[in-house]
DSSP file (Angstrom, degrees, kcal/mol; ACC not computed):
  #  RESIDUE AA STRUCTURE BP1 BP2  ACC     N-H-->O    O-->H-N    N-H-->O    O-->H-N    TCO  KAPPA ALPHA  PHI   PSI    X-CA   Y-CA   Z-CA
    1    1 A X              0   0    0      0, 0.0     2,-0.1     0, 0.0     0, 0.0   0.000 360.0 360.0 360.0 140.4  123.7   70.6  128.5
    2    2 A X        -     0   0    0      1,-0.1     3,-0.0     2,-0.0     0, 0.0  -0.461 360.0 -82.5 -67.7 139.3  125.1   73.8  129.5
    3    3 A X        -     0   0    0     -2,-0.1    -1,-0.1     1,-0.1     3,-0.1  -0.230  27.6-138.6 -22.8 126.6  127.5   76.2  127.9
    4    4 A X  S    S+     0   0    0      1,-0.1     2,-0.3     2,-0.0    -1,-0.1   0.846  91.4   0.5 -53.0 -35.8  131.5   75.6  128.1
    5    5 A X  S    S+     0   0    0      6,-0.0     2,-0.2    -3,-0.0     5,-0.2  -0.905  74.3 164.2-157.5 169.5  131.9   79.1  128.7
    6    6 A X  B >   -A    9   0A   0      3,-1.8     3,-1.0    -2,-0.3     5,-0.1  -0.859  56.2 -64.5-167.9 173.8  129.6   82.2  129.0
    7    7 A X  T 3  S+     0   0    0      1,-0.3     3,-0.4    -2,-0.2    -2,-0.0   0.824 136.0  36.3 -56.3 -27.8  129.7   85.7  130.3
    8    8 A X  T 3  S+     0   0    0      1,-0.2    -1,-0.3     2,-0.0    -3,-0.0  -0.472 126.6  44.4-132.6  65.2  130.3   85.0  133.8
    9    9 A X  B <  S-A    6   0A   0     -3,-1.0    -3,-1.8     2,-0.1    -1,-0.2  -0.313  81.3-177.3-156.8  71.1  132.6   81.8  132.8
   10   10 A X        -     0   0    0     -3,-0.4    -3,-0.1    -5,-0.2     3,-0.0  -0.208  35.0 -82.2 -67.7-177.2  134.8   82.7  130.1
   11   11 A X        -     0   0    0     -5,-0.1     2,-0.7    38,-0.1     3,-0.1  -0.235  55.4 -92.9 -57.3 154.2  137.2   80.9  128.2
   12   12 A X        -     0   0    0      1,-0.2     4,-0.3     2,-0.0    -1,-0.1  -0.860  31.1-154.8 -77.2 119.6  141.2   80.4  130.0
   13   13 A X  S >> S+     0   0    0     -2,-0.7     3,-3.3     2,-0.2     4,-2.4   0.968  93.1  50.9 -32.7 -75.4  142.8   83.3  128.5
   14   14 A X  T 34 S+     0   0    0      1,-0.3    -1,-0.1     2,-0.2    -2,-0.0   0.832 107.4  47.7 -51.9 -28.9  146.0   81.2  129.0
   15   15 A X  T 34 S+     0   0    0      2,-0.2     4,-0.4     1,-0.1     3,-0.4   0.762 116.3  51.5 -80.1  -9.6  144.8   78.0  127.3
   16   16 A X  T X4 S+     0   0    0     -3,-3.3     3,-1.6    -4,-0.3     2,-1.1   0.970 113.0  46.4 -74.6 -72.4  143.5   80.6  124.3
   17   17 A X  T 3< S+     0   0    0     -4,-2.4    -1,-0.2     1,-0.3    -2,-0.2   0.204  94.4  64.2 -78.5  33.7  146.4   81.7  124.3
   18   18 A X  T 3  S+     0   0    0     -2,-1.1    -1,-0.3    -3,-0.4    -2,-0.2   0.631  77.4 116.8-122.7 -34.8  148.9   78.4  124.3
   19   19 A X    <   -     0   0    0     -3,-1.6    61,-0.0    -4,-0.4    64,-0.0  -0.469  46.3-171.5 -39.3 120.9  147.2   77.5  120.3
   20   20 A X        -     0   0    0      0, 0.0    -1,-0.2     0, 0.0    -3,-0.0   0.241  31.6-127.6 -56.2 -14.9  150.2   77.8  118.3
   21   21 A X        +     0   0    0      1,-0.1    -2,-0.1     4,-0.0    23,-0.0   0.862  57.0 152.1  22.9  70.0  147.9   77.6  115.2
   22   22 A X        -     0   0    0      3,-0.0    -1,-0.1     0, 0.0    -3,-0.0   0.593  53.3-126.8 -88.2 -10.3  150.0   75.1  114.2
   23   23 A X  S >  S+     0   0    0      2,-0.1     3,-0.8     1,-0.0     4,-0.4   0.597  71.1 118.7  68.8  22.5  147.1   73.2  112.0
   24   24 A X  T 3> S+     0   0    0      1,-0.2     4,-0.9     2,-0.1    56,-0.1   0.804  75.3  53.0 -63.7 -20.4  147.4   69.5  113.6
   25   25 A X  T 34 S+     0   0    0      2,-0.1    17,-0.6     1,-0.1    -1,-0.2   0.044  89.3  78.8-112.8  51.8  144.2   69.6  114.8
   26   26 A X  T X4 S+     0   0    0     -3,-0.8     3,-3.2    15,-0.1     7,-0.3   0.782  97.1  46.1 -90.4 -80.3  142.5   70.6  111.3
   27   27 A X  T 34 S+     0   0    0     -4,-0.4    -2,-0.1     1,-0.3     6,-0.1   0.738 111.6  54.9 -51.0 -20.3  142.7   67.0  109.9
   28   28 A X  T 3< S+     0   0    0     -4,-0.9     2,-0.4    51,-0.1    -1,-0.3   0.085  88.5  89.3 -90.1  29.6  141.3   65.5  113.3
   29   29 A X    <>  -     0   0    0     -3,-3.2     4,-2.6     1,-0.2     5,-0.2  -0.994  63.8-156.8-112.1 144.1  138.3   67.5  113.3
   30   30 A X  H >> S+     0   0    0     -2,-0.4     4,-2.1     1,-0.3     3,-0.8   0.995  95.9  55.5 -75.3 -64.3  135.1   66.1  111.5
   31   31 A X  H 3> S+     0   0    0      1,-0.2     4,-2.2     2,-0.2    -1,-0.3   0.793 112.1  40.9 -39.6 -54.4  133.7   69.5  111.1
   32   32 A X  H 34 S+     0   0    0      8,-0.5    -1,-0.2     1,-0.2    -2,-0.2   0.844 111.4  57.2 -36.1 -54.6  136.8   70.8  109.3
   33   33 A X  H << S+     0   0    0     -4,-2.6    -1,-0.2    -3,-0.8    -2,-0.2   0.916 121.8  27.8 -39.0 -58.8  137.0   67.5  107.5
   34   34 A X  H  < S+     0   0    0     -4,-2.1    -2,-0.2    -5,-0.2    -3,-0.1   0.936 132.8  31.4 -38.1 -76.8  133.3   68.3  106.2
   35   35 A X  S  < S-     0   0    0     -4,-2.2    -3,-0.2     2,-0.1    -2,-0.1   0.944  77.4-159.4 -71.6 -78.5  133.1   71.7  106.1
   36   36 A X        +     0   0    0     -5,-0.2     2,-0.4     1,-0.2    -4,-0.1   0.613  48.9 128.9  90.1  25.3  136.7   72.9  105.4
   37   37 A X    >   -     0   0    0     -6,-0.1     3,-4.7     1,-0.1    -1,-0.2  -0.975  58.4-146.2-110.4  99.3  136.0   76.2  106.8
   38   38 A X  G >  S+     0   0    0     -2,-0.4     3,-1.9     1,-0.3     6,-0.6   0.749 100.1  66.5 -33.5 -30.6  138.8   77.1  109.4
   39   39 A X  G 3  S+     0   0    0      1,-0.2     6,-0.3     5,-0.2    -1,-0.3   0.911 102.6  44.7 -58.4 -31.4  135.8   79.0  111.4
   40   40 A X  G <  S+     0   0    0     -3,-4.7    -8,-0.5     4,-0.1     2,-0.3  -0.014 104.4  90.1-111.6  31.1  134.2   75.5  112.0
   41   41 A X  S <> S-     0   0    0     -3,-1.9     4,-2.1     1,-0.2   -15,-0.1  -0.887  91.2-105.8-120.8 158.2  138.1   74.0  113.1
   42   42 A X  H  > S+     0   0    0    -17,-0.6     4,-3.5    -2,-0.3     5,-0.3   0.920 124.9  41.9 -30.9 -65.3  139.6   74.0  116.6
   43   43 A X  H  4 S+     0   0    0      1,-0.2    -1,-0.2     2,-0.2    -4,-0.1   0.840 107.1  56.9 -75.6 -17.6  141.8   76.7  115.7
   44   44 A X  H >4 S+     0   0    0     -6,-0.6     3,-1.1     2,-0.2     4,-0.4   0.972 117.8  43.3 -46.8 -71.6  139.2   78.8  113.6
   45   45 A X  H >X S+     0   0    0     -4,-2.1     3,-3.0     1,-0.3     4,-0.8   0.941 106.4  53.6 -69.6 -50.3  137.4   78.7  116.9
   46   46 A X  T 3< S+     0   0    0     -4,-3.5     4,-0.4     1,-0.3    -1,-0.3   0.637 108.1  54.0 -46.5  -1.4  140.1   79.3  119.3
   47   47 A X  T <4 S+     0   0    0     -3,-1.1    -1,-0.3    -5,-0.3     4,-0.3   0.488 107.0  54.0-114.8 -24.0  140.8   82.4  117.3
   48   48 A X  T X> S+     0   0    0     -3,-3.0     3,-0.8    -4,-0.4     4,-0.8   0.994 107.7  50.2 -40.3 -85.3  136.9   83.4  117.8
   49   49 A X  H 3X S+     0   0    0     -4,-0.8     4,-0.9     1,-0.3    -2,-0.2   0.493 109.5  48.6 -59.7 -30.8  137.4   83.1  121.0
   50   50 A X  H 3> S+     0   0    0     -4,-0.4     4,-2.1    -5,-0.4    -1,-0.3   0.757 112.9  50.7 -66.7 -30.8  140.7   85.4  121.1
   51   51 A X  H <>>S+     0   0    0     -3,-0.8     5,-1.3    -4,-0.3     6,-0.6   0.954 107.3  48.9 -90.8 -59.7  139.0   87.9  119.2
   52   52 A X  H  <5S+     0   0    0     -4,-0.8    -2,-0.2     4,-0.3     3,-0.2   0.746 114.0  52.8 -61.2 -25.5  135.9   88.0  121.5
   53   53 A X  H  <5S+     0   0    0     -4,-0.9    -1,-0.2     1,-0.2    -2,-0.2   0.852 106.7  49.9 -33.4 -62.4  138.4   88.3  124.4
   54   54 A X  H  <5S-     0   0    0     -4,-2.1    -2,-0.2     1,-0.1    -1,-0.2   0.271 117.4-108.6 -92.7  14.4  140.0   90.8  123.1
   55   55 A X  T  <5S+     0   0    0     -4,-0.6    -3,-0.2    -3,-0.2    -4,-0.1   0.369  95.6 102.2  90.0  -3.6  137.0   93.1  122.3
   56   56 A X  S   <S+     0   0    0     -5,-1.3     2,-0.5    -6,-0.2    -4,-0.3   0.621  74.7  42.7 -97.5 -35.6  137.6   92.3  118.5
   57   57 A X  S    S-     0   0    0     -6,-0.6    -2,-0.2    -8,-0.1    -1,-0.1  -0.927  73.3-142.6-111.1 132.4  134.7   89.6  117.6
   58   58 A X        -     0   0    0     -2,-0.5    -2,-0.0    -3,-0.0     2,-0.0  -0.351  27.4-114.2 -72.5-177.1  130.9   90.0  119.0
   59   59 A X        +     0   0    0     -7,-0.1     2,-0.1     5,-0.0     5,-0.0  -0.795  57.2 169.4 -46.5  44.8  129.1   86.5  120.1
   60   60 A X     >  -     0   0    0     -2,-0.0     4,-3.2     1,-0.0     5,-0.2  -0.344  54.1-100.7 -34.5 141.4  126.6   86.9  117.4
   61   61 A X  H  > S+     0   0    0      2,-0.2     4,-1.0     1,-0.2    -1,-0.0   0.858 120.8  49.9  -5.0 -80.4  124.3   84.3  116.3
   62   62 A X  H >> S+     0   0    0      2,-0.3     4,-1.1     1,-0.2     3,-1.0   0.946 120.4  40.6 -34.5 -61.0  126.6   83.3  113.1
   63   63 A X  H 34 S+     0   0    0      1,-0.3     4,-0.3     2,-0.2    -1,-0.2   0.594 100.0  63.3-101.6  14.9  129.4   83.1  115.3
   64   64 A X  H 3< S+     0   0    0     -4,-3.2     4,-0.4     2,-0.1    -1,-0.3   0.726 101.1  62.3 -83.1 -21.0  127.9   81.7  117.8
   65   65 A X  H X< S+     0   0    0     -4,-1.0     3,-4.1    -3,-1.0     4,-0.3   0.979  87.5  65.8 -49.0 -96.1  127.3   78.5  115.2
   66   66 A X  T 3< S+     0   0    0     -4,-1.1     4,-0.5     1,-0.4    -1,-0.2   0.574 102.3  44.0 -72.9 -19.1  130.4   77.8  114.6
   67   67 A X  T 3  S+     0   0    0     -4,-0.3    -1,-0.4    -3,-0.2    -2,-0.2   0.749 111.4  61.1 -91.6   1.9  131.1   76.6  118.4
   68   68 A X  S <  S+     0   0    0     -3,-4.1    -2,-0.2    -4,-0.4    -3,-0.2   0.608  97.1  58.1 -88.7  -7.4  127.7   74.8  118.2
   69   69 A X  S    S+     0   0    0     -4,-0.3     2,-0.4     0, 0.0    -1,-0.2   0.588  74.2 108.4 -75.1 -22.2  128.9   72.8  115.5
   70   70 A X        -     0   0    0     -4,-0.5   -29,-0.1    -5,-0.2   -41,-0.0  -0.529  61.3-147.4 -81.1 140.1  131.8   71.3  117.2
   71   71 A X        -     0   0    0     -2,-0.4    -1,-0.2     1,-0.1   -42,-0.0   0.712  29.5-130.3 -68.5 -37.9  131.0   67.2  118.0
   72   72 A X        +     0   0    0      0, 0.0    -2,-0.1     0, 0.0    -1,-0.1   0.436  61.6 146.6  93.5 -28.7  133.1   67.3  121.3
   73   73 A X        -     0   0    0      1,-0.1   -44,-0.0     3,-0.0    -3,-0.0   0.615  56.0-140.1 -64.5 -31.4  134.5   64.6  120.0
   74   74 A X    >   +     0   0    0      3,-0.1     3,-3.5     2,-0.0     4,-0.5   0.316  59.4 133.4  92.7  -8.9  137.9   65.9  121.9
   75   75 A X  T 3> S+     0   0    0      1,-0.3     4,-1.1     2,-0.1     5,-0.2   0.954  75.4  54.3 -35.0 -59.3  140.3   64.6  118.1
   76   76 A X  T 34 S+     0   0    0    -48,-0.2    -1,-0.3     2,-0.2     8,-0.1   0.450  95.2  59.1 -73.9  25.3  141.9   67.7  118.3
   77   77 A X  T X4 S+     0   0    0     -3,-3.5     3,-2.6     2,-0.1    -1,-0.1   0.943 109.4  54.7 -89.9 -70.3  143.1   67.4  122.2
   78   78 A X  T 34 S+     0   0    0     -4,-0.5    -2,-0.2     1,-0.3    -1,-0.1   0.512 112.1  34.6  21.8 -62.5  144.9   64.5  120.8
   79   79 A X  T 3< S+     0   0    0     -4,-1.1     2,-0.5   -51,-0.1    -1,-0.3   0.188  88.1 107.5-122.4  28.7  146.8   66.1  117.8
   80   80 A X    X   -     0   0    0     -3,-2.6     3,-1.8    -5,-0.2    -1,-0.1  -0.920  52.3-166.8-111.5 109.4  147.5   69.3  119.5
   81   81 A X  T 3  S+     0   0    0     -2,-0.5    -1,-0.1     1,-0.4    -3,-0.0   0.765  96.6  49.3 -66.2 -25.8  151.4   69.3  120.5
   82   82 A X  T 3  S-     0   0    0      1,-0.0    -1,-0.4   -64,-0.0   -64,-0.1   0.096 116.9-126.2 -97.9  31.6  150.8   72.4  122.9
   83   83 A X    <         0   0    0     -3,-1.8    -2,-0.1     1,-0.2    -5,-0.1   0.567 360.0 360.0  30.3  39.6  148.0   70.1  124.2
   84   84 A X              0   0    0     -8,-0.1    -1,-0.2    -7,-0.1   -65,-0.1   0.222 360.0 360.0 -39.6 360.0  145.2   73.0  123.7
């Protein structure tokens, strides 16, 4: 399977930016559930991804784990009011 995004696909800026970080979609992600480390939640990551946007987070290895942990599973589309 391929990346979701890459260097020559980022992330939607706009849909990064549309997270409210409101926390609904903490309790519907399994990893979160698990973990309980905001890095390895929807918003943990969407907040990666802002950061790597904005010249503030590298792609490293480490933090390249934490989007390789997420299922897919799509829970947080679900319980996200701005529908991130």
């Amino acid at each position: 399977m391929s990346p979701a995004f890459d260097a020559h696909h980022p992330p939607d800026e706009a849909l990064v930016a549309d997270c409210v970080h409101c926390g609904f979609c903490l309790p519907a992600c399994p990893t979160y559930v698990l973990w309980g480390r905001e890095t390895d939640s929807p918003r943990g990551r969407i907040a990666l991804i802002k950061g790597a946007l904005e010249g503030d987070t590298d792609i490293t290895d480490p933090v390249a784990r934490h989007f390789d942990t997420c299922l897919g599973c799509m829970a947080c589309v679900t319980a996200c009011p701005s529908g991130v």
